[in-house]
VEXTOR-951205 format. One line per field, with one value per residue (C-alpha): residue number from 1; residue in three letters; chain; x, y, z. Coordinates in nm, 2 decimals. Example, Ala and Ser with C-alpha at 12.3 -4.5 7.8 and 13.67 -1.06 7.14 Angstrom:
BEGIN
resi = 1_2
resn = ALA_SER
chain = A_A
X = 1.23_1.37
Y = -0.45_-0.11
Z = 0.78_0.71
REM end
This chain:
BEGIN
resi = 1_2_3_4_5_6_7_8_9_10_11_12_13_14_15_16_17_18_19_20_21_22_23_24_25_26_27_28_29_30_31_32_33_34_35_36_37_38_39_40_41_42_43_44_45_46_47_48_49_50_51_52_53_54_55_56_57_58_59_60_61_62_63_64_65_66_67_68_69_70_71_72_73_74_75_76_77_78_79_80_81_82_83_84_85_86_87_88_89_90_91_92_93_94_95_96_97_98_99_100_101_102_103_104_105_106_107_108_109_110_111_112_113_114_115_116_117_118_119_120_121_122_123_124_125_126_127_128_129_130_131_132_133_134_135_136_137_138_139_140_141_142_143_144_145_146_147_148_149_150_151_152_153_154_155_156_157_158_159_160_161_162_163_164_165_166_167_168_169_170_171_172_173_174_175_176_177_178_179_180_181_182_183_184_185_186_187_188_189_190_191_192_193_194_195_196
resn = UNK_UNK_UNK_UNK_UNK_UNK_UNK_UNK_UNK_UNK_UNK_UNK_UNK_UNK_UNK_UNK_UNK_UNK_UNK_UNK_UNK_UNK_UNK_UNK_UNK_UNK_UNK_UNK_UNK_UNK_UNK_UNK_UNK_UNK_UNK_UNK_UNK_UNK_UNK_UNK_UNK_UNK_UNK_UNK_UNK_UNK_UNK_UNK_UNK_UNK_UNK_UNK_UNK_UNK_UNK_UNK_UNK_UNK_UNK_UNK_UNK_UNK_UNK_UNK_UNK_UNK_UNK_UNK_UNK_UNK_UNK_UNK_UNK_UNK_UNK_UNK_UNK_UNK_UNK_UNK_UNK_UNK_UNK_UNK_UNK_UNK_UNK_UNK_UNK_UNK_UNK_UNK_UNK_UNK_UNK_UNK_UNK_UNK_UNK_UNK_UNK_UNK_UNK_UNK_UNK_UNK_UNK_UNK_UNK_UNK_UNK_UNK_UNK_UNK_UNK_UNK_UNK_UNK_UNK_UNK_UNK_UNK_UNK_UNK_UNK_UNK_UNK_UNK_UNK_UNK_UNK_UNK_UNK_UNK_UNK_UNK_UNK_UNK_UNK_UNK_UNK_UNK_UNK_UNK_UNK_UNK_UNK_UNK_UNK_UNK_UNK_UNK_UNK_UNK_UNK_UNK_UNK_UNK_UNK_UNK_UNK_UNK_UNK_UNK_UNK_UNK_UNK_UNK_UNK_UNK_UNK_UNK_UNK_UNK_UNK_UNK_UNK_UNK_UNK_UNK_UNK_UNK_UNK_UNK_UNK_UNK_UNK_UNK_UNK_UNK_UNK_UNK_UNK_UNK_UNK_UNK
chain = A_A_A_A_A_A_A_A_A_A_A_A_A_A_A_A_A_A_A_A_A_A_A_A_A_A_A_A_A_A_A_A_A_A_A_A_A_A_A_A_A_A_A_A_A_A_A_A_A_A_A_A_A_A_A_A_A_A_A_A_A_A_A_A_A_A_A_A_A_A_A_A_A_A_A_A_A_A_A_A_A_A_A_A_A_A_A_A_A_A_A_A_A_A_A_A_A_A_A_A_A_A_A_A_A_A_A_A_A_A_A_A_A_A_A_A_A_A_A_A_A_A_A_A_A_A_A_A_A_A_A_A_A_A_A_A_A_A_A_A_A_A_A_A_A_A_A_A_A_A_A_A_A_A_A_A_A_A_A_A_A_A_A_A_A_A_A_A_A_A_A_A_A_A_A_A_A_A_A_A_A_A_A_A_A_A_A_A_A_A_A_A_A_A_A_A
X = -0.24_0.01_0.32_0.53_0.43_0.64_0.64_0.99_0.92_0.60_0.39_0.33_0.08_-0.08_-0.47_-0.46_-0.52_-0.16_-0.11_0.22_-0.02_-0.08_0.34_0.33_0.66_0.88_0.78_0.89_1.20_1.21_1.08_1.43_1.55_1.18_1.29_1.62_1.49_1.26_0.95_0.68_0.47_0.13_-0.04_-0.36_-0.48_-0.45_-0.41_-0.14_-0.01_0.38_0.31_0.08_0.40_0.69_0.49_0.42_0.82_0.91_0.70_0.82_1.18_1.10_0.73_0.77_0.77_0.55_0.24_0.05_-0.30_-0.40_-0.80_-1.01_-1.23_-1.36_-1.43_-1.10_-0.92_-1.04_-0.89_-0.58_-0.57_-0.69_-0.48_-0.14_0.12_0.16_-0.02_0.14_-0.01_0.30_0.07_0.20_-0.12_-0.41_-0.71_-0.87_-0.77_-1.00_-0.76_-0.56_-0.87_-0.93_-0.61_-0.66_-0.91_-0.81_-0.52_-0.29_-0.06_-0.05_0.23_0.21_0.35_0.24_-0.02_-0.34_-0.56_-0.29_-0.12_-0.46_-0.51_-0.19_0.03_0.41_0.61_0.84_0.94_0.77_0.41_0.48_0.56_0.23_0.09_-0.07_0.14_-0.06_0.20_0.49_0.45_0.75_0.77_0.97_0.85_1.11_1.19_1.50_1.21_1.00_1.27_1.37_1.02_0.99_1.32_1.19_0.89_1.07_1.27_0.92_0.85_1.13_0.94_0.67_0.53_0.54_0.39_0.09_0.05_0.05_-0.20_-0.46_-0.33_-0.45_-0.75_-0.89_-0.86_-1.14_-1.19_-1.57_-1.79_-1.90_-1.58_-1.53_-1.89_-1.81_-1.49_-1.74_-2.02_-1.73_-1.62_-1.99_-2.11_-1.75_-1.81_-2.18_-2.00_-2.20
Y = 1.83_2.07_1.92_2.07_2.04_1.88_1.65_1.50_1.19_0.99_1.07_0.76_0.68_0.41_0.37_0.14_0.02_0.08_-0.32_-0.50_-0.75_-0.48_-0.41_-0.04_-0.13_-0.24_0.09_0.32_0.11_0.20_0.59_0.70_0.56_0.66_1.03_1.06_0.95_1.29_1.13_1.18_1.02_1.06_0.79_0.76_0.52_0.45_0.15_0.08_0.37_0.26_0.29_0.59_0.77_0.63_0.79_1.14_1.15_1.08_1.36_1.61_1.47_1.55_1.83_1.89_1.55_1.36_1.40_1.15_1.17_0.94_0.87_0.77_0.93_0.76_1.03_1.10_0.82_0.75_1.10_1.01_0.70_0.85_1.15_0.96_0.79_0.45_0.27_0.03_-0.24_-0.43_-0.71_-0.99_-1.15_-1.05_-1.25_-1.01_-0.62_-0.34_-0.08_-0.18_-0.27_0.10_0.20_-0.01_0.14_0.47_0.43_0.45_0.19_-0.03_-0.18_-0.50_-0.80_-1.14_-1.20_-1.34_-1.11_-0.94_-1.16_-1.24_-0.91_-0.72_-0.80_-0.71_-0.45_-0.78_-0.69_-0.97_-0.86_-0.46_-0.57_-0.81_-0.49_-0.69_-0.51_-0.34_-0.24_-0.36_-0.69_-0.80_-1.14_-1.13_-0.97_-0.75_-0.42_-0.46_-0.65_-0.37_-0.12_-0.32_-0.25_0.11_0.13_-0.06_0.20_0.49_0.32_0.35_0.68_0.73_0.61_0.80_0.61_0.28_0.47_0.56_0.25_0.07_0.27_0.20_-0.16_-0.12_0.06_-0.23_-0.47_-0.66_-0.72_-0.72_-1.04_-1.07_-1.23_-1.44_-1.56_-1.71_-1.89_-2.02_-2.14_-2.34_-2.50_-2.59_-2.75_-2.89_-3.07_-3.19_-3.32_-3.06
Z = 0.57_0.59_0.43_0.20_-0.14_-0.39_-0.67_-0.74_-0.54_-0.47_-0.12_0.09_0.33_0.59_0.64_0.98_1.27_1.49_1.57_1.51_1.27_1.03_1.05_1.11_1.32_1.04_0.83_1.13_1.07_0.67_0.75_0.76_0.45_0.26_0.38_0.28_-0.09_-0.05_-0.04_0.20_0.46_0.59_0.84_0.94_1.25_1.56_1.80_2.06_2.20_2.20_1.80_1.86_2.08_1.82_1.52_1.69_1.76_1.39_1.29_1.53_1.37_1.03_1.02_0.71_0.54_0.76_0.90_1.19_1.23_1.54_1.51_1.21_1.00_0.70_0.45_0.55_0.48_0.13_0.05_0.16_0.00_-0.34_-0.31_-0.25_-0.48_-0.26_-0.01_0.25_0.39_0.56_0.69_0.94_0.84_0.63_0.56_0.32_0.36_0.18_0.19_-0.12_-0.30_-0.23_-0.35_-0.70_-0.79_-0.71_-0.94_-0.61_-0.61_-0.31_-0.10_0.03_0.22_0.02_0.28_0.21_0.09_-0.01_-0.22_-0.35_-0.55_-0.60_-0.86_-0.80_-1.08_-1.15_-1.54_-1.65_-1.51_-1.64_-1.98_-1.98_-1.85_-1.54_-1.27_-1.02_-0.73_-0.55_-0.32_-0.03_0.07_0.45_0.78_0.79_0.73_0.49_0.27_0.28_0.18_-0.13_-0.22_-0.13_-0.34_-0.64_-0.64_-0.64_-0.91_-1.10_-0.99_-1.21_-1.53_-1.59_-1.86_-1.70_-1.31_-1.51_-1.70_-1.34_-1.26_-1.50_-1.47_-1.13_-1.20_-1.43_-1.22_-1.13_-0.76_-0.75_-0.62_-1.04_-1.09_-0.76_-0.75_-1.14_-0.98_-0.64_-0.89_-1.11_-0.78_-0.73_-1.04_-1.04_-0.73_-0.82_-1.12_-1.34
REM end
């Protein structure tokens, strides 16, 4: 996409819809801090065009670390998603979201606001879920954008652990998110329910 290569801090990206429910308004808030740590940004989406104008001005502020691509285009997206380090889904409100199932099993770890389906299938870096190796990305709880920056900070705290990055990563790529496992928990409900 044109950005300047390097490797010392992890590239970020958003696959969205430009809508204050998906929170693409609090990361323009974080962007500042995210590039001053080194790392990179790329977005892909588009939506309301305040969002669409405030994101082509942050790139023309910083070309060579982030990169706006207004549109979508699906083969597209799923390389950005797998070729990435983190993706963020700052959610208002989320009833299911597919794009951090993407990033799972992509081994990309996702970003996310405890929102519902959000909440539903990543599992924050909290020390107690990496050393039960069930960690699968880095979850904020507020609407706001200092929230979302404690998270961007704790995962380029990771970055700095190699070791434990990559075991997140094939935490995240083992985890199951397919209907086998949810139709199990629907047909225990059932037969739970017809006292079976």
């Amino acid at each position: 996409l044109g950005l300047a290569q390097q490797t010392e801090q992890p590239l970020f990206a958003v696959v969205s819809r430009m809508t204050r429910q998906k929170g693409l308004d609090l990361i323009l808030e974080a962007l500042p801090d995210l590039i001053s740590a080194g790392s990179q940004f790329i977005l892909l989406g588009s939506g309301d065009h305040d969002l669409e104008d405030a994101y082509r001005h942050v790139q023309s502020q910083y070309p060579d670390q982030i990169r706006v691509i207004i549109g979508y285009e699906e083969p597209i997206s799923h390389q950005i998603i797998a070729g990435v380090d983190v993706l963020m889904v700052p959610s208002r409100f989320e009833p299911c979201g597919l794009t951090q199932l993407y990033a799972l099993h992509y081994g990309t770890l996702p970003l996310v606001r405890h929102t519902g389906g959000l909440a539903d299938t990543v599992t924050d870096c909290s020390l107690e879920a990496l050393k039960h190796k069930t960690a699968t990305g880095f979850v904020f709880y507020e609407s706001d954008s200092a929230d979302l920056k404690a998270a961007i900070d704790r995962a380029l705290a990771l970055w700095g652990s190699p070791t434990q990055w990559q075991q997140v990563q094939k935490n995240a790529m083992a985890k199951d998110v397919s209907w086998h496992k949810s139709v199990g928990a629907y047909l225990a409900i059932y037969r739970n329910l017809l006292g079976q």
